[in-house]
C-alpha positions as CSV (number, residue, x, y, z in Angstrom):
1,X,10.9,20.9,-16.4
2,X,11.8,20.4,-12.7
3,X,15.2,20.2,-10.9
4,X,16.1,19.2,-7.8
5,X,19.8,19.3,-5.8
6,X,20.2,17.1,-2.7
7,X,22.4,17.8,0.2
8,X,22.8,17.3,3.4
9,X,23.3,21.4,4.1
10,X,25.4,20.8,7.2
11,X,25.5,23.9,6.9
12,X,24.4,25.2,3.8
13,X,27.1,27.6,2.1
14,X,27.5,29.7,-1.1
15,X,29.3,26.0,-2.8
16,X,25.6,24.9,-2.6
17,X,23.7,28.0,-3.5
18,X,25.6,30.2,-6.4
19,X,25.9,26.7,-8.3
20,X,22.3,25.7,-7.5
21,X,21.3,29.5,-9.3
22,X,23.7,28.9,-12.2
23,X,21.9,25.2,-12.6
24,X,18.6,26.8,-12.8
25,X,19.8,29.4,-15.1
26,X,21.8,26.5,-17.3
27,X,18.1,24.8,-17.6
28,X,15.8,28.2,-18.3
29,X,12.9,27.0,-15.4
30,X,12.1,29.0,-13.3
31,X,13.0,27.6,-9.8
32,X,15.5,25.0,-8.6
33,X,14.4,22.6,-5.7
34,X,17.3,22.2,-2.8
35,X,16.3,18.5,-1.2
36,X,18.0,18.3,2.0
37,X,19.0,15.0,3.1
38,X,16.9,13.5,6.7
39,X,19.6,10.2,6.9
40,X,22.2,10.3,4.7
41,X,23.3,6.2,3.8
42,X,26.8,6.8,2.2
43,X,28.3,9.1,4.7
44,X,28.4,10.8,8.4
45,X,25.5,11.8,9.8
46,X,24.5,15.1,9.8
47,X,25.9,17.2,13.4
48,X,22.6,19.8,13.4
49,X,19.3,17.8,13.2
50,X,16.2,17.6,10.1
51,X,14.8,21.0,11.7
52,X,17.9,23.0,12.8
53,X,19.2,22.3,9.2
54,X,15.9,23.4,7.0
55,X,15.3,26.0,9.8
56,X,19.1,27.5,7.9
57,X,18.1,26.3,4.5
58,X,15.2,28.2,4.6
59,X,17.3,31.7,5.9
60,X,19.5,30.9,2.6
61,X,16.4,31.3,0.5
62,X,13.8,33.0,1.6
63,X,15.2,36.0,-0.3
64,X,15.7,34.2,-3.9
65,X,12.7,33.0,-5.4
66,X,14.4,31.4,-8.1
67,X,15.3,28.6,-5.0
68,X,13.0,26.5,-3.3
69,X,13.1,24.0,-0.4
70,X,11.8,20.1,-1.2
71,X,11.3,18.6,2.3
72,X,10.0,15.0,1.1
73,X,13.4,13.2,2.4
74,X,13.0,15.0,6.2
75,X,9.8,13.4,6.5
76,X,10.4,10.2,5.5
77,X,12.0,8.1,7.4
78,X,14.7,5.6,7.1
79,X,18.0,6.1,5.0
80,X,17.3,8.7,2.3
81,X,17.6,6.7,-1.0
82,X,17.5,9.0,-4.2
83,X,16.1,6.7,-6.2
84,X,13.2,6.6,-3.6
85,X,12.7,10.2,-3.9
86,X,12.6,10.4,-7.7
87,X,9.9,7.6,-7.8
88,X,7.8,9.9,-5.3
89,X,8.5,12.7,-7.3
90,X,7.9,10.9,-10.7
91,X,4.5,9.7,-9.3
92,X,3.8,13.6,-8.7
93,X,4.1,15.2,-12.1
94,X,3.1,12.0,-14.2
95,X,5.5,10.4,-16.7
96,X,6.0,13.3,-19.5
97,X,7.3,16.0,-17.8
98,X,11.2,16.4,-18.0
99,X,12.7,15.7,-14.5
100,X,16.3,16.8,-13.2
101,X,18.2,15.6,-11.1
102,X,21.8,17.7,-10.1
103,X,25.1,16.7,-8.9
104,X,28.5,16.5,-8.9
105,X,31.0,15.4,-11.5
106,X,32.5,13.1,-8.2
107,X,28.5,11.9,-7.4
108,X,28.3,10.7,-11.2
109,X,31.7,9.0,-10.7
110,X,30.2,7.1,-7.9
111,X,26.6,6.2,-9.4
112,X,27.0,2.7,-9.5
113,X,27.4,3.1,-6.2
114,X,23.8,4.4,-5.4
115,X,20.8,2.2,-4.0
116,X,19.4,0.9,-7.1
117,X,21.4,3.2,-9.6
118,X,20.1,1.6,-12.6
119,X,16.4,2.4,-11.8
120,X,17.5,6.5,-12.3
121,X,17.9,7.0,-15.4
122,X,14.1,5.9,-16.0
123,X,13.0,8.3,-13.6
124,X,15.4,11.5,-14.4
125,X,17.6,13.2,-16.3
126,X,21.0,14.2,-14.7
127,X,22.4,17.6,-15.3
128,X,26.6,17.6,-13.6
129,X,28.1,20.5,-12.0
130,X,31.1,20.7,-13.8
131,X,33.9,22.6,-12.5
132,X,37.6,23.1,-14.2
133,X,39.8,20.2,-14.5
134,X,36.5,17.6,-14.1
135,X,36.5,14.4,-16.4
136,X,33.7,12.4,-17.3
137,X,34.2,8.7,-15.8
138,X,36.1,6.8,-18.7
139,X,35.8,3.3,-17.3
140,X,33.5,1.0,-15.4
141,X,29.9,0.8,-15.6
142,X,29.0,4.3,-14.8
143,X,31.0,5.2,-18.4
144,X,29.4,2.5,-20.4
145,X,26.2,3.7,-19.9
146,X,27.2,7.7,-20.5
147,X,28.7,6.6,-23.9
148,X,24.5,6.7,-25.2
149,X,22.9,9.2,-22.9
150,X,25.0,12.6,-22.8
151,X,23.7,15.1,-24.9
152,X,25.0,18.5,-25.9
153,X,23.7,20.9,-23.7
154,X,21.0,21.3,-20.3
155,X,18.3,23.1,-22.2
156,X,17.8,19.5,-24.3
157,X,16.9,17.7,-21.5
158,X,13.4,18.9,-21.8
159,X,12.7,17.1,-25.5
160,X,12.4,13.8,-23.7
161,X,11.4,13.0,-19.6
162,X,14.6,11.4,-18.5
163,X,17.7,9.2,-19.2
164,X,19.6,11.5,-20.4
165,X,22.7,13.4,-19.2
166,X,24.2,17.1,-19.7
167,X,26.9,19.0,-18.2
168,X,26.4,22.7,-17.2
169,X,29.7,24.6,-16.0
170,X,29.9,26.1,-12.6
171,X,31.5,28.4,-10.3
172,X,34.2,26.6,-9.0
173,X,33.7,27.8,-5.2
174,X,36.3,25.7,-2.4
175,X,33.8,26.0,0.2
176,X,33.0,23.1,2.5
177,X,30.6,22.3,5.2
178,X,33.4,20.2,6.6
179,X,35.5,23.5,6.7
180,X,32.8,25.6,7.9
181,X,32.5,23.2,10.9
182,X,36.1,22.8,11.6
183,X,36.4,26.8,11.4
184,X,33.2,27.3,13.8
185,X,34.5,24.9,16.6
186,X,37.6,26.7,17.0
187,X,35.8,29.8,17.3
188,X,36.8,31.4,14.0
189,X,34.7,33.7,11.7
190,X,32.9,31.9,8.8
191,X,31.6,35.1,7.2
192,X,31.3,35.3,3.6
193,X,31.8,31.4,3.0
194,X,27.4,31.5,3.6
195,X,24.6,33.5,4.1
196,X,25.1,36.2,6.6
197,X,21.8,35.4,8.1
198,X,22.5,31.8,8.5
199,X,25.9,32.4,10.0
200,X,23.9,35.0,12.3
201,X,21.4,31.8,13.5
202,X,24.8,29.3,14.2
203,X,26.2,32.2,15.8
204,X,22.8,33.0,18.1
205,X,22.6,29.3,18.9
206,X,26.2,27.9,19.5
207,X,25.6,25.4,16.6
208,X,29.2,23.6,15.9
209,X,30.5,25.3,18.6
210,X,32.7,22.6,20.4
């Protein structure tokens, strides 16, 4: 089974990593793919560029094997459509394997949203980050469709190769990139909202610094 978690990672905090770990965990595999984002189409564009951002992601991992770094979206170009990256990665591992994709409780709320949203659940499963006090959409299209595809828990997903959709509790961490940004231009300390080695690179190189 593989999993993957986008992101822009604007920069990348402990809100993307501990529940990235607990995902992996949720599903029994052995690594978790973080996909950061090259143009996101749904919101701001990222402040650090494609390389400044993996060179962080890749200070966030390089220490936890159990997280890995999926770069397909940075070199692609044009707006990073998720349903483009799941047919890429779907054409990689062949039609049987069991393929994840993770996000939010507010991302699922928004799916009908997504470029082509009813193409995903042919090409993955989704497993939500559920936090306490999130509800499952209980009207609109999004809804409708959850009604035949949730299943008990994450470690099911792997009896079939996608359209299915589990919810695996998480940490519920209020950490933001937003914040982190806001924080770092007004020349306040970031530490222990991320790494310590990626606040040490921001840091080195004035990144957000206003």
């Amino acid at each position: 089974m593989i999993c993957i978690l986008g992101g822009t990672f604007d920069p990348v905090h402990f809100g993307h990593l501990r529940p990235a770990l607990e995902i992996r965990q949720a599903l029994d595999i052995p690594s978790l793919s973080l996909l950061p984002c090259r143009t996101p189409p749904h919101r701001p564009q990222p402040r650090l560029s494609a390389a400044q951002r993996l060179e962080l992601l890749e200070l966030a991992v390089r220490d936890e094997p159990g997280l890995r770094i999926d770069t397909r979206e940075l070199e692609r170009d044009g707006p990073s459509w998720m349903v483009d990256t799941l047919r890429s990665l779907r054409d990689e591992i062949g039609a049987k394997q069991p393929l994840c994709l993770a996000l939010g409780m507010d991302a699922l709320a928004g799916l009908d949203t997504w470029h082509r949203w009813r193409d995903i659940p042919a090409l993955c499963h989704l497993v939500v980050m559920q936090r306490p006090g999130n509800d499952w959409p209980a009207t609109g299209e999004v809804a409708e469709w959850l009604r035949g595809a949730r299943c008990d828990a994450p470690r099911d997903l792997r009896h079939s190769p996608a359209g299915r959709v589990a919810a695996a509790p998480v940490t519920q961490l209020d950490i933001s990139s937003t914040a982190i940004r806001a924080l770092l231009a007004a020349g306040h300390n970031a530490r222990y909202l991320l790494p310590e080695a990626v606040l040490q690179r921001i840091t080195q190189e004035k990144w957000y610094a206003d």
